[in-house]
N, C-alpha and C positions, 0 to 999 in steps of 0.2 A: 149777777146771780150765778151761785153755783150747784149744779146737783148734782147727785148718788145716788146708786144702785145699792141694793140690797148685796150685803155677802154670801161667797160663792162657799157652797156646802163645802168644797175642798180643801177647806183651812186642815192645817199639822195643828196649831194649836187656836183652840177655838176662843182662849182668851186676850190673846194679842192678834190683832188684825193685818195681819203681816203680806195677805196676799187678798187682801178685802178690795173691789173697784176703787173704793174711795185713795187707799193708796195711791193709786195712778193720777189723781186730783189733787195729791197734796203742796204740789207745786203751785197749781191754780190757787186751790184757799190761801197762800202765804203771800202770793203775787198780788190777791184783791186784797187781802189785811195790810200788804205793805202800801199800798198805793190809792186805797180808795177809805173814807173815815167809817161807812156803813156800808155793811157786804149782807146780803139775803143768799141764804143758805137754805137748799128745797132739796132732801130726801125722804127715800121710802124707810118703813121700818126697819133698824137694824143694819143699816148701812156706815152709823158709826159718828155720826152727828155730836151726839152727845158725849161720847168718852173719845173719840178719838181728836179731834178736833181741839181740844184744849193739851191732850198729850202732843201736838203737831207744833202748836203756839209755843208750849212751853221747851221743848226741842229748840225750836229755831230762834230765841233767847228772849221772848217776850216777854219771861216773868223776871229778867234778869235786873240787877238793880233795886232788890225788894220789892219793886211792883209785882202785882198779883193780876193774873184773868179768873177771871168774876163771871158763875157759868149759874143763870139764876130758870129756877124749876118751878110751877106752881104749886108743886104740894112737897109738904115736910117730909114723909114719905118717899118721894120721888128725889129727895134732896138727899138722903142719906144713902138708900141702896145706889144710886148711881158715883156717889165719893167713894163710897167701898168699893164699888167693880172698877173707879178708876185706879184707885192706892194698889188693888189687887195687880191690874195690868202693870202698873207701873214699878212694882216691886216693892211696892212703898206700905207703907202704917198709914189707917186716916187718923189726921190730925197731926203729921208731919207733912212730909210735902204734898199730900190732898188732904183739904181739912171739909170740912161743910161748918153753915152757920144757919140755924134756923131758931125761931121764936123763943128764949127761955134758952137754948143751951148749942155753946159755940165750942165747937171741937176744931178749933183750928190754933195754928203760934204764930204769931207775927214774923218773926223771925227764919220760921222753915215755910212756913203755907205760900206755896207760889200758886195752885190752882183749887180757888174756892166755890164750893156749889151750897148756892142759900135761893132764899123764898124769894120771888117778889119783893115781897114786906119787908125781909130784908137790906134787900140794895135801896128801896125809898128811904129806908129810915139812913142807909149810908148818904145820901144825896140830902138828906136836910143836915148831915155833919159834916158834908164836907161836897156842896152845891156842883165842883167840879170833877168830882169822884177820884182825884189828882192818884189814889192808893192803887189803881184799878189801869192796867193798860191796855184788856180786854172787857169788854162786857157783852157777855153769850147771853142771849133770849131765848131761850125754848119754851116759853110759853104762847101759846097762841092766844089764846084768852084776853092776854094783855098789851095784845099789839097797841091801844090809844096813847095807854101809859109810857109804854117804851114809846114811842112817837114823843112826847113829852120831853121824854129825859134825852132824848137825841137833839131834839131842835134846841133845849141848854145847852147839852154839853156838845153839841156837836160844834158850836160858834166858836169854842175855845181850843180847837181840834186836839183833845187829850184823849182819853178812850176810844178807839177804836170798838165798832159795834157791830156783833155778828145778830144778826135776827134768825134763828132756827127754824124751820116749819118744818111738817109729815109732807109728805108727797099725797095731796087726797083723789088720783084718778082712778 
């Protein structure tokens, strides 16, 4: 398990997290993804969980090969502003190399979308196409809500060890 502190108000630019604690972790997150099939990931708000964390992965060549890390959100809502403030960080367009996919309407290309954020609903309906989620070399959970479900889809696909699996949680102390 790995955790995060909240970022230090001292940021130069406050949309690239360049001097964020979790930097100093980025070592750790990539040492547990390299070496272990599911990694539980425990921070506070704002420490960088959800948008840095897939920019980390995708750096260090996880989406390389046309696989995709697959970062899945409970709400459709939460699925879209969080693709934007990554594309934004990332210097990118969504629906180039950050796309999101959620219910009715998928802004992402096969072809560029290396780091995609969709529903829940989403990634189930991707796992009844394709049972070993083979397109997928990460799969982020940030939902808490759905810890049974993700439980589910770990103990499939965890057998055939292809996705590597990050579980997200808030930090609730």
């Amino acid at each position: 398990m790995v955790s995060c502190h909240p970022l230090s108000h001292r940021m130069r630019n406050p949309f690239k997290h360049k001097e964020a604690v979790y930097q100093l972790r980025k070592e750790n997150v990539l040492y547990c993804v390299e070496n272990h099939q599911v990694v539980i990931v425990v921070g506070q708000t704002g420490c960088g969980k959800t948008t840095q964390i897939p920019q980390y992965l995708h750096e260090s060549g996880w989406s390389s090969g046309g696989r995709v890390i697959a970062c899945t959100q409970p709400r459709r809502v939460a699925v879209t502003s969080v693709a934007a403030r990554t594309a934004y960080e990332m210097g990118s367009v969504v629906g180039e190399e950050v796309g999101y996919t959620i219910r009715f309407e998928d802004v992402s290309a096969k072809e560029l979308t290396r780091i995609c954020y969709m529903t829940d609903g989403v990634l189930f309906r991707e796992a009844l196409l394709d049972p070993l989620l083979s397109r997928f070399s990460v799969i982020m959970s940030m939902s808490k809500t759905t810890v049974l479900a993700d439980y589910r889809i770990i103990c499939n696909v965890g057998r055939y060890c292809l996705p590597r699996i990050l579980l997200i949680f808030p930090r609730t102390d």
